[in-house]
C-alpha positions in Angstrom: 72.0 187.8 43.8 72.9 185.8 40.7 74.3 182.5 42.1 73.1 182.7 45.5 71.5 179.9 47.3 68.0 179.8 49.0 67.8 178.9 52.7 64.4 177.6 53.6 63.5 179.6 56.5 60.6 178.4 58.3 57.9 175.4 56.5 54.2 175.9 57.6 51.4 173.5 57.7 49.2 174.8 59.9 45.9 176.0 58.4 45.8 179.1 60.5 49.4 179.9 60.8 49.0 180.6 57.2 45.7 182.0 57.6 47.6 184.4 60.2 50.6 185.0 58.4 48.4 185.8 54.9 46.2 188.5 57.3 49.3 189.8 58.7 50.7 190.3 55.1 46.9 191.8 54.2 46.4 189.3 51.8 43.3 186.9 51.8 43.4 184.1 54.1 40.8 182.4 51.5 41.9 180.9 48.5 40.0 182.5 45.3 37.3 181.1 43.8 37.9 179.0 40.9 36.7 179.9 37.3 34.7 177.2 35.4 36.6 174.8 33.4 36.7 175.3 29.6 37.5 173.6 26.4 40.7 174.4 24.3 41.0 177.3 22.0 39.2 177.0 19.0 42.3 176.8 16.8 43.9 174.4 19.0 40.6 172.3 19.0 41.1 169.5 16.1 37.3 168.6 16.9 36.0 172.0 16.3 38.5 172.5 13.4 36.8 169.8 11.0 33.2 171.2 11.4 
């Protein structure tokens, strides 16, 4: 497969065509729920370094 093009197929943008096509595939039609947002690692942190 190693230099072979991609040929775009079909493009869907209809909410539930994609909700169909994901429960067809027996995936989740729902998009995950998001984690909380955090901070940086401490040691990447230059705030929490100085302390």
């Amino acid at each position: 497969m190693e230099g072979s093009k991609l040929r775009l197929i079909a493009l869907v943008q209809d909410p539930e065509d994609i909700a169909r096509y994901l429960r067809q595939l027996g995936l989740p039609a729902e998009a995950p729920a998001m984690a909380a947002a955090r901070g940086p690692p401490f040691w990447q942190s230059r705030v929490l370094r100085r302390r």
